[in-house]
C-alpha positions in Angstrom: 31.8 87.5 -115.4 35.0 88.1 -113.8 36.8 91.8 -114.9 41.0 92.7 -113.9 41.8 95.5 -112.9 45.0 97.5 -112.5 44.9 100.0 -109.3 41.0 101.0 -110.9 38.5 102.7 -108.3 34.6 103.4 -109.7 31.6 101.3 -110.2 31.4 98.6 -112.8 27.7 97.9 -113.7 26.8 94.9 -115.5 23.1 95.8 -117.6 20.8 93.6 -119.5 18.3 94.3 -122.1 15.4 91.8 -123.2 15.2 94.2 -126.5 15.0 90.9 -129.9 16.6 94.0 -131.7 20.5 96.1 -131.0 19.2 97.9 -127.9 20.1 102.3 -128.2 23.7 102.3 -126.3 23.4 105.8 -124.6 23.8 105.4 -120.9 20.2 106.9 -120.5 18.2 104.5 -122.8 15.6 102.9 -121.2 16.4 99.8 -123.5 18.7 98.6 -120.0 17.9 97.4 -117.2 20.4 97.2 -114.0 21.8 93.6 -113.1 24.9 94.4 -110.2 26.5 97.1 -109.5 30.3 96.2 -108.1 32.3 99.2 -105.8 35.9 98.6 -106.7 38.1 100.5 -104.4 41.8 101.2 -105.6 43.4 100.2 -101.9 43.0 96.9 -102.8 46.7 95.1 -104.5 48.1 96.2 -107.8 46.0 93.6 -109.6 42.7 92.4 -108.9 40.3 90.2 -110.6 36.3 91.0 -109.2 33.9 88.6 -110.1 30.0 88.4 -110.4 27.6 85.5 -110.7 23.8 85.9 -112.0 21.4 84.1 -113.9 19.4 86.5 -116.0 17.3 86.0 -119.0 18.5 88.8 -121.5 19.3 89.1 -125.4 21.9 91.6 -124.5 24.6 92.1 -121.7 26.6 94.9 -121.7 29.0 96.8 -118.6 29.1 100.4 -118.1 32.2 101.9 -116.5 32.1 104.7 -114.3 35.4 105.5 -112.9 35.9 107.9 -109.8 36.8 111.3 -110.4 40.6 111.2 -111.0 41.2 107.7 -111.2 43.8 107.1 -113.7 44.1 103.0 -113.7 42.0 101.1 -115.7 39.7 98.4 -116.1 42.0 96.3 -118.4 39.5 92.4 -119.5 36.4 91.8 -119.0 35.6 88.1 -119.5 32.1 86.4 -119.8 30.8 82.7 -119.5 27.5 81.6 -120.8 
């Protein structure tokens, strides 16, 4: 996965979910399961691409974003290669 940013600071965390049906997408459901968790600091240039390898065997991939308390950049494309 590889995921730009423009001057972002949080956490991006890549989940999975072996569920054969739509998993619930509240941020508490139990349906997910943790793959990375990435620390993107905004000192870093004005436009940064992170990536992220893993193998995983999931029906469902999804990336929660929790930006720091007043960050106001943004996590612009998320792109993902199977």
């Amino acid at each position: 996965m590889a995921f730009y940013t423009d001057r972002y600071s949080g956490n991006i965390t890549v989940q999975g979910s072996s569920s054969t049906y739509a998993p619930d997408t509240s941020n508490t459901s139990t349906d997910w399961y943790d793959i990375e968790t990435i620390e993107v600091s905004n000192t870093a240039p004005r436009s940064n691409v992170f990536y992220s390898n893993f193998n995983v065997a999931a029906n469902w991939i999804r990336v929660v974003n929790t930006p720091d308390s007043g960050n106001t950049s943004t996590l612009t494309k998320i792109l993902l290669r199977n």
